[in-house]
C-alpha positions in Angstrom: 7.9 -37.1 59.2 8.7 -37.2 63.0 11.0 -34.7 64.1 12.4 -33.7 67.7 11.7 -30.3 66.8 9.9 -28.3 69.8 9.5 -24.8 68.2 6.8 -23.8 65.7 9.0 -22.3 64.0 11.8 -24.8 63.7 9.6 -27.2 62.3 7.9 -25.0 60.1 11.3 -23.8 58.7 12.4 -27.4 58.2 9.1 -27.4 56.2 10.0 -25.1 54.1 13.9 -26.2 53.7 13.0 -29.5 52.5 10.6 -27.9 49.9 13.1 -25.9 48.9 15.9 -28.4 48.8 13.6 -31.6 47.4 10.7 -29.7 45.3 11.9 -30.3 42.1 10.9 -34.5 43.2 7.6 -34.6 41.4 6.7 -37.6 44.0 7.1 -35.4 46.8 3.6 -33.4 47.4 4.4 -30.8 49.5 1.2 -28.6 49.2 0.0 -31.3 51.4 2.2 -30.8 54.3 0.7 -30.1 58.0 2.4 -29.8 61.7 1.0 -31.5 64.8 2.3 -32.2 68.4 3.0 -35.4 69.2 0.1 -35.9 71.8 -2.4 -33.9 69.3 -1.7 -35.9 66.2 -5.6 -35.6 64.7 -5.1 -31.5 65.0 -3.0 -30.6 61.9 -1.8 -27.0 60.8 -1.2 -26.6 57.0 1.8 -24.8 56.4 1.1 -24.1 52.1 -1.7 -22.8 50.7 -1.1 -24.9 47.5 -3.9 -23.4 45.5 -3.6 -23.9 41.8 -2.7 -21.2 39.9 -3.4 -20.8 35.8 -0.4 -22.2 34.2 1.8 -21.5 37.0 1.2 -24.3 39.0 0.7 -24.5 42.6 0.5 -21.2 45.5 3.8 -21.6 47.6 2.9 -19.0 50.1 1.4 -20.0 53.7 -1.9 -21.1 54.3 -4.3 -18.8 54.5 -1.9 -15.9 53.3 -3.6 -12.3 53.0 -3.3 -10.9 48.9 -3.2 -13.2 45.8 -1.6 -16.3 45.8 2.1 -16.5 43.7 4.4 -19.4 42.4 7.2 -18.0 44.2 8.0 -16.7 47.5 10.9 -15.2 49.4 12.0 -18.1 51.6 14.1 -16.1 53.7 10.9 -15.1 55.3 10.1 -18.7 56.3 13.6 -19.6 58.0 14.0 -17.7 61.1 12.7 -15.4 63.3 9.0 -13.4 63.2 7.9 -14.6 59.7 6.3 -11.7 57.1 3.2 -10.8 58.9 1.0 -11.0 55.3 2.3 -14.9 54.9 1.4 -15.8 58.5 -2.2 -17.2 59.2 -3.6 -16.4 63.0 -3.0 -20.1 63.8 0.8 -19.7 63.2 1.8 -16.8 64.6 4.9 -17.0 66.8 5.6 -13.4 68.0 
């Protein structure tokens, strides 16, 4: 989805709002969902790790996330701000 987002963060945080706000849509994938510039379109970040997990469906936690993968995450940590170092891969680091 286009945005005029600028910030890594802003668009990552709208990332995570819609997944919180629409995730219970079963047609909506967002495990799948990656962030590129404009003028860098074939250089995609993930934002989800979406691993599966035994009868607890899918990782929610940033892609490539340090520790085990879980179903849930704190969300506040997504929205604003320096996001929790342990969910932040190298690639998305913003501080």
């Amino acid at each position: 989805m286009p945005t005029t987002l600028t910030s890594l963060d802003e668009v990552t945080a709208l990332a995570v709002a819609l997944r919180d706000s629409l995730g219970h849509l079963a047609v909506v994938d967002f495990g799948e969902t990656t962030l590129s510039e404009e003028d860098a379109q074939f250089l995609r970040t993930r934002v989800f790790c979406d691993a599966r997990i035994d009868g607890a469906g899918r990782c929610q936690r940033r892609d490539a996330h340090d520790g085990p993968c879980a179903a849930t995450i704190d969300s506040a940590s997504w929205k604003s701000g320096c996001p929790q170092e342990q969910d932040t891969p190298t690639s998305l680091k913003p501080c």
